[in-house]
C-alpha positions in Angstrom: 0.0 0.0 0.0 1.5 3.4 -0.7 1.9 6.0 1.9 -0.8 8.4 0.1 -3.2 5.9 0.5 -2.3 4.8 4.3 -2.9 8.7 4.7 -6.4 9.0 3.4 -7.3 6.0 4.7 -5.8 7.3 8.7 -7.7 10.8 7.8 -11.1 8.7 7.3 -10.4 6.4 9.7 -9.9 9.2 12.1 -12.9 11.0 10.8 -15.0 7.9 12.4 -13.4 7.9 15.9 -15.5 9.2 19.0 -13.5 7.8 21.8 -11.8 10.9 23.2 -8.6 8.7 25.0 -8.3 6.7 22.0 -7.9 9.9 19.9 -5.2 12.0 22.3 -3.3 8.4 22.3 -3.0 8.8 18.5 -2.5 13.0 19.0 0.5 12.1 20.9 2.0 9.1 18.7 1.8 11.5 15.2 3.5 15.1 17.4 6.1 13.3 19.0 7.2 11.9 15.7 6.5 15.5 13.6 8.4 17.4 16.6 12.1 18.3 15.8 14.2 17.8 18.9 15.7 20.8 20.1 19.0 20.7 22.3 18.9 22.6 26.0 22.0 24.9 25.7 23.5 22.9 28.4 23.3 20.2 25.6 24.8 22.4 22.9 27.3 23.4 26.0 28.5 19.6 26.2 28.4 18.8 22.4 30.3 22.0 21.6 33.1 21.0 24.6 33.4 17.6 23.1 33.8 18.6 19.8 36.3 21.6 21.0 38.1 18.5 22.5 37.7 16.0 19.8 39.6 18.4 17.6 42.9 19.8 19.8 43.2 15.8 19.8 42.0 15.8 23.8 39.3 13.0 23.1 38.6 10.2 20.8 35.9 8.6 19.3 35.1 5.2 19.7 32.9 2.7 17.1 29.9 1.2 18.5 31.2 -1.9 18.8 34.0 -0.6 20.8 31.5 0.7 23.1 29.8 -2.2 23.8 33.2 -3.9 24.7 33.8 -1.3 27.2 30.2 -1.9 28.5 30.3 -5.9 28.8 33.8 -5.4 30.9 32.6 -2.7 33.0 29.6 -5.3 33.8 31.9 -8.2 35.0 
C-alpha cells in the first residue's frame, strides 16, 4: 500500500473515531514523531566542549562496537 493511500485511509479512519482517549493516544504518537528535537543549551554546551576537545586531539571517538566492549567489561 502506498503511503498516500495509508494517509487517506488514517484521515477517514480518524474521521470515524468518537473515543476521546483513544484519539489524544494517537494525538501524541503522530507530534512526537512531527516534533524536531531541540537541544537545552546545556546540551549544545557539552556537544560543543566535546567537539572543542575531539579536535585539539584531547578525546577520541570510539565505534559502537567498541562501546559495547567497554560496557560488557565494566559489567563483570
Amino acid at each position: 500500500m502506498k503511503t498516500a493511500t495509508i494517509k487517506q485511509e488514517m484521515h477517514h479512519a480518524i474521521d470515524l473515531i468518537d473515543d476521546s482517549s483513544f484519539l489524544k493516544a494517537i494525538y501524541t504518537i503522530l507530534n512526537d514523531k512531527t516534533k524536531e528535537y531541540e537541544f537545552t543549551n546545556e546540551e549544545k554546551s557539552v556537544i560543543d566542549d566535546r567537539l572543542e576537545k575531539y579536535e585539539k586531539g584531547k578525546s577520541k571517538l570510539y565505534t559502537w562496537q567498541e562501546v559495547k566492549t567497554a560496557v560488557k567489561k565494566s559489567k563483570k
